[in-house]
C-alpha positions as CSV (number, residue, x, y, z in Angstrom):
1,X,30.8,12.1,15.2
2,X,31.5,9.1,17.5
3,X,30.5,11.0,20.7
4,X,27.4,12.0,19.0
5,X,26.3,8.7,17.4
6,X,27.5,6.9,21.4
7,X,25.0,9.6,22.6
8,X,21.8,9.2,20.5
9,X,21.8,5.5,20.0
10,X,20.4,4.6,23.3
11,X,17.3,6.5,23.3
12,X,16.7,5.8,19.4
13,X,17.2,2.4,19.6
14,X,13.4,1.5,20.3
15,X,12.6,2.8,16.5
16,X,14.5,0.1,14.7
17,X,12.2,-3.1,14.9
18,X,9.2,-0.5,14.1
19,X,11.8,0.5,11.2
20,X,12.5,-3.2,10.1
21,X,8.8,-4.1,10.2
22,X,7.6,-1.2,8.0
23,X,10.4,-2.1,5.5
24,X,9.8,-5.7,5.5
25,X,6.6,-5.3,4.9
26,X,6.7,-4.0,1.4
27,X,6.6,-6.6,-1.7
28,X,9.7,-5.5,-2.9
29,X,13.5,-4.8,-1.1
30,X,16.1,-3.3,-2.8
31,X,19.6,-4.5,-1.3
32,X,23.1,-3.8,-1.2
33,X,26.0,-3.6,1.2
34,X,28.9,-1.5,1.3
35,X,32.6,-2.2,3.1
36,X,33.6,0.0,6.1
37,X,36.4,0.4,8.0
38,X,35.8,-0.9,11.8
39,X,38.9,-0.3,14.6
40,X,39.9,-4.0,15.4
41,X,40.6,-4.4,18.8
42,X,44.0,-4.9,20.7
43,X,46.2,-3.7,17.5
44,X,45.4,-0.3,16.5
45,X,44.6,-1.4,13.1
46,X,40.9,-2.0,11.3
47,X,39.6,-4.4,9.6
48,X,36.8,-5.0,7.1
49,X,33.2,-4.5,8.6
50,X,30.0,-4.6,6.0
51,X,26.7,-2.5,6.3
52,X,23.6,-3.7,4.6
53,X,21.0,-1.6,3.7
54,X,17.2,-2.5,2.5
55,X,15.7,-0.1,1.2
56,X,11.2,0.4,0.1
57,X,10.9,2.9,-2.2
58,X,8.0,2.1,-4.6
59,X,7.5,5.6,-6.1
60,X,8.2,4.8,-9.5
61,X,5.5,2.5,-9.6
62,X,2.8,5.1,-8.6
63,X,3.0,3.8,-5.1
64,X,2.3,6.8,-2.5
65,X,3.8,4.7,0.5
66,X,6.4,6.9,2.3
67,X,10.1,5.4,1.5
68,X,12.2,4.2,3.9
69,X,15.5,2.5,4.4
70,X,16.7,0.1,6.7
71,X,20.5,-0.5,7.9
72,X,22.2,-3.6,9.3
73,X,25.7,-3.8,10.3
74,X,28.1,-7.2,10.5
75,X,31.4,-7.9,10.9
76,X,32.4,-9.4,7.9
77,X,30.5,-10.1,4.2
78,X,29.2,-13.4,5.4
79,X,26.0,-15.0,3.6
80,X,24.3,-15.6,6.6
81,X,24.1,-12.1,7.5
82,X,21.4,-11.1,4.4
83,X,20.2,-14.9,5.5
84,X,19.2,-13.5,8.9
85,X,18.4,-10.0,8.2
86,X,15.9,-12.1,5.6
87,X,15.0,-15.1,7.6
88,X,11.3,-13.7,8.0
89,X,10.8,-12.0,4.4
90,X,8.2,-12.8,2.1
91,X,7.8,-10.4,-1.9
92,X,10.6,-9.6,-4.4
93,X,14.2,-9.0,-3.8
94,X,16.3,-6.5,-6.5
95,X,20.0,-7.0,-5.2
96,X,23.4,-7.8,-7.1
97,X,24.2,-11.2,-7.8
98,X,26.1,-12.3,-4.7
99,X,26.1,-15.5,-3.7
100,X,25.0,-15.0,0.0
101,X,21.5,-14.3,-1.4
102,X,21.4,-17.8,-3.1
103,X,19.8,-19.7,-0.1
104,X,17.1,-16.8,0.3
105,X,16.2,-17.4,-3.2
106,X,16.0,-21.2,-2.5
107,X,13.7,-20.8,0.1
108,X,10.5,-19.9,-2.4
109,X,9.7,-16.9,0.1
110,X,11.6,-14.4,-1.8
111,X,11.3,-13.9,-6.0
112,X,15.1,-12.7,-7.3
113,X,15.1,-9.5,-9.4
114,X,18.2,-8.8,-11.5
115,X,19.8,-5.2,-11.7
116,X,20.3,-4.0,-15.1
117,X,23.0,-1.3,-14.4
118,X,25.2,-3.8,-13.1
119,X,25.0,-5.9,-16.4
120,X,25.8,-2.6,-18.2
121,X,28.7,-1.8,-16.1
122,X,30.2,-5.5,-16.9
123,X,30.3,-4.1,-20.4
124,X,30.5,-0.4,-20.0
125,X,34.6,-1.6,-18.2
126,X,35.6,-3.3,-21.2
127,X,33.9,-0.6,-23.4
128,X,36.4,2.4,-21.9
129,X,39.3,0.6,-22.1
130,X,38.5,-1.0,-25.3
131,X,35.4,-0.5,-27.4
132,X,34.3,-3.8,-29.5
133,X,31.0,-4.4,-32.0
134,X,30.0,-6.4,-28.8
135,X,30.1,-3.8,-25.9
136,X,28.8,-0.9,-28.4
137,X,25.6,-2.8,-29.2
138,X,24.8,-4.0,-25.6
139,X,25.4,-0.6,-24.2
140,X,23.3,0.6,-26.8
141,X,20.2,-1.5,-26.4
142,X,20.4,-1.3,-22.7
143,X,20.5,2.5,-23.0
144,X,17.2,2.1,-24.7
145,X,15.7,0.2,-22.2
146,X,16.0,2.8,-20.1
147,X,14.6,5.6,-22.4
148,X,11.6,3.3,-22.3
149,X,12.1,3.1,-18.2
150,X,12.1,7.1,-18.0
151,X,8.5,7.9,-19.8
152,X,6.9,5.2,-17.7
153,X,8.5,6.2,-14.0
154,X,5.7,6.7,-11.5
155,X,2.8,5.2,-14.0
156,X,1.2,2.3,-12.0
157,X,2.5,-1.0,-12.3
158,X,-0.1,-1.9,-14.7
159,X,0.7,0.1,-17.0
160,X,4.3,-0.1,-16.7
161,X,4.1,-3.9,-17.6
162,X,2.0,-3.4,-20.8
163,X,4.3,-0.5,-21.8
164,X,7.6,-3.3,-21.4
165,X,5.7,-6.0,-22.6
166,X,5.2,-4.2,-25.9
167,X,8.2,-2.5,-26.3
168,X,10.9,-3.9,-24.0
169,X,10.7,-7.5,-23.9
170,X,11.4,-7.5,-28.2
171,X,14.5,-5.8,-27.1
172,X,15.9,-8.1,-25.0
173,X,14.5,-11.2,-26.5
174,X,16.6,-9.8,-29.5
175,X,19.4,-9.1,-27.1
176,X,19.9,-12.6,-25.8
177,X,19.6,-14.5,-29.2
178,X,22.5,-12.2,-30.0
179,X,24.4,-12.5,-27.1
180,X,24.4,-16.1,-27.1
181,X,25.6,-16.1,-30.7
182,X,28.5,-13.4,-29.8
183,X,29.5,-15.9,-27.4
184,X,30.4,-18.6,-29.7
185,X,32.9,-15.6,-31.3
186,X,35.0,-14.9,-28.7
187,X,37.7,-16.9,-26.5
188,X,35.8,-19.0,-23.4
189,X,38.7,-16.8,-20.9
190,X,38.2,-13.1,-22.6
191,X,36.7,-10.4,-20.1
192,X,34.0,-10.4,-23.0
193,X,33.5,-14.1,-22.1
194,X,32.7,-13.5,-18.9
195,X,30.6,-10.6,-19.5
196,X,28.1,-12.5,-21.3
197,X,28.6,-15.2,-19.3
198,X,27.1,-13.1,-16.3
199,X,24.4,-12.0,-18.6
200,X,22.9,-15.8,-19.3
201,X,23.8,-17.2,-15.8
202,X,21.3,-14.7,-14.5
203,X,18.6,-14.0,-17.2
204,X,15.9,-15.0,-15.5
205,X,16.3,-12.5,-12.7
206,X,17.3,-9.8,-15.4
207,X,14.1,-10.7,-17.3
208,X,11.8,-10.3,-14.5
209,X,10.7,-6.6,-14.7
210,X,8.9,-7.8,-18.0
211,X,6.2,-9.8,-16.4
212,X,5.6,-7.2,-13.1
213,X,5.4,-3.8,-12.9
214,X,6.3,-3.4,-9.5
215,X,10.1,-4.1,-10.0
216,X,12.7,-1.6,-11.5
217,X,15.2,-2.5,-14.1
218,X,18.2,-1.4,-11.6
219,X,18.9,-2.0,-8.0
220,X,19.8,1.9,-7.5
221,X,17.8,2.6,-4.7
222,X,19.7,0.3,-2.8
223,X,22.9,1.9,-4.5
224,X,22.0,5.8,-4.0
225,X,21.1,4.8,-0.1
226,X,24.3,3.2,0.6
227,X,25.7,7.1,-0.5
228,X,26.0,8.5,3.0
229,X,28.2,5.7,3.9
230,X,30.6,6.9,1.3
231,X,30.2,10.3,2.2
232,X,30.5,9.1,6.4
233,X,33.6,7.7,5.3
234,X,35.5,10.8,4.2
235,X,34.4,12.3,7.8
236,X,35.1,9.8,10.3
237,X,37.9,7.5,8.6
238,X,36.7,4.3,11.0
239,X,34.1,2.9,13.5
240,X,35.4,2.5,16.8
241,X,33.8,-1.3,17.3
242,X,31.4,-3.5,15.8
243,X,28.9,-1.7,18.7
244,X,30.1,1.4,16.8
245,X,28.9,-0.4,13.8
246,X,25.2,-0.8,15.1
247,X,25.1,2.3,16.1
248,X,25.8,3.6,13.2
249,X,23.4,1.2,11.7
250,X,20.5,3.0,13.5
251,X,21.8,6.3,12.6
252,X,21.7,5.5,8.8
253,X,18.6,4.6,8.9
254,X,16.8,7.6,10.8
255,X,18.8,9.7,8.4
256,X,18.2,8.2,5.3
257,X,14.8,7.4,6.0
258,X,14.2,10.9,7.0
259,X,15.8,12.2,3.8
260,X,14.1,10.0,1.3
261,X,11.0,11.4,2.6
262,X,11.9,15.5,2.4
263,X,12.6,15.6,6.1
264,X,16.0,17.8,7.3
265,X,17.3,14.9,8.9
266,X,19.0,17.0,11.7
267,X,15.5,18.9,12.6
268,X,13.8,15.0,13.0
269,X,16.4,14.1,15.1
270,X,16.3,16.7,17.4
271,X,12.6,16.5,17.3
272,X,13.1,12.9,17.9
273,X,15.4,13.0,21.0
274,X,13.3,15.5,22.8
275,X,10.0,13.7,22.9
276,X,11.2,9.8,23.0
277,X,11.5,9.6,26.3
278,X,8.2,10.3,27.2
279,X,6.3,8.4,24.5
280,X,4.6,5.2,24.9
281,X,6.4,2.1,23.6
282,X,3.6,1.4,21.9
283,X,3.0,4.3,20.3
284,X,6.5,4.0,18.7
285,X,5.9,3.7,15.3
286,X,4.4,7.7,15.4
287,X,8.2,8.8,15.5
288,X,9.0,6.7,12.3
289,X,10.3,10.1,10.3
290,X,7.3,9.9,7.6
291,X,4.7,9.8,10.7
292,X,6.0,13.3,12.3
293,X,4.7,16.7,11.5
294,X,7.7,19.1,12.4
């Protein structure tokens, strides 16, 4: 795998800024970034290296744009990293609620979305472990939301706002009145506590998908695009260097590009890799996996 990715980087490199432009060019990023084991040099032992992945994938709003995905590696889980990757981005960002995103936010460029399914899962942990009243009746009106989310996937954006405005923003108008009150129930330092605490610090971003129809209730594009990495993982244990890590950077997002859009990613490649050297710099953005007929 190392060989291979060493081998194909070189001559795919050229496609990543066409890559990054396409992607930043949508209103709305997904985000997320996922640990990985990197060989730290001199000691035979790895450290802690992070890849980032944006992702377009407007689909569910009726939006016939190809998807794409875009990867970025660093060494470590730094805020300036998503800073940088970000530095030139202008729309709607759907991403957890890490704190390195805080001075994107601040800039007035970029509009923070909140992610739904990571709100449930606050309360979905306490609610194996130990159902309460409270964790019941959040997961059960979230659940909701999402029956609401499911008959309105792929309508235009339009339409997907009137549908929430009528029938999803009573639900969680009701849902933070009640959460608020539940919070004068329970002990400040309970996991509950902090649950709800999560909920209210960011409900502004969680409220969002209300007023535009363009965002999604969850950041699990980002999530099901950081899957390979997980998968890559099991395979290759470790990258050999943080140049491993760009390399592999470029290779996720070829693949995953490729995939998101119905290509075999392995045909595209080889399709790829046996034409780029002949075609014009300029002409670069034709080899962009959703341009190529194979």
């Amino acid at each position: 795998m190392r060989d291979w990715v060493r081998a194909t980087h070189v001559p795919l490199t050229p496609l990543m800024p066409a890559s990054r432009q396409c992607v930043s060019a949508s209103p709305k990023l997904h985000a997320d970034d996922k640990p990985i084991s990197v060989l730290a040099p001199g000691n035979g032992k790895t450290k802690q290296g992070r890849l980032w992945v944006y992702a377009r994938d407007d689909r569910p709003a009726g939006s016939t744009e190809a998807p794409a995905v875009w990867f970025r590696y660093s060494p470590d889980r730094r805020g300036i990293h998503p800073q940088t990757h970000l530095k030139d981005y202008q729309g709607i960002l759907q991403a957890d609620a890490f704190a390195g995103y805080n001075a994107v936010y601040e800039s007035g460029r970029v509009i923070e979305a909140g992610c739904w399914a990571h709100l449930r899962r606050k309360f979905h942990d306490i609610h194996v472990v130990r159902p309460t009243p409270i964790t019941t009746h959040v997961l059960a009106q979230i659940a909701e939301l999402y029956r609401i989310e499911s008959a309105i996937r792929g309508s235009p954006p339009d339409h997907r706002r009137a549908v929430r405005q009528e029938q999803s923003a009573p639900i969680v108008t009701a849902l933070h009145q009640w959460l608020k009150d539940q919070l004068l129930t329970v002990s400040r330092k309970s996991v509950t506590a902090d649950a709800i605490g999560y909920a209210m610090n960011h409900w502004v971003a969680f409220t969002r998908f209300l007023e535009d129809g363009r965002i999604e209730t969850d950041n699990n594009a980002a999530e099901r695009a950081l899957r390979c990495v997980a998968l890559g993982r099991k395979n290759f244990l470790f990258l050999g260097s943080d140049a491993g890590g760009e390399r592999a950077a470029t290779m996720y997002s070829l693949l995953g590009t490729a995939k998101l859009n119905g290509i075999n990613p392995e045909a595209y490649l080889r399709h790829v890799l046996t034409v780029i050297a002949d075609h014009p710099v300029n002409r670069i953005a034709e080899l962009l996996p959703w341009n190529v007929k194979l």
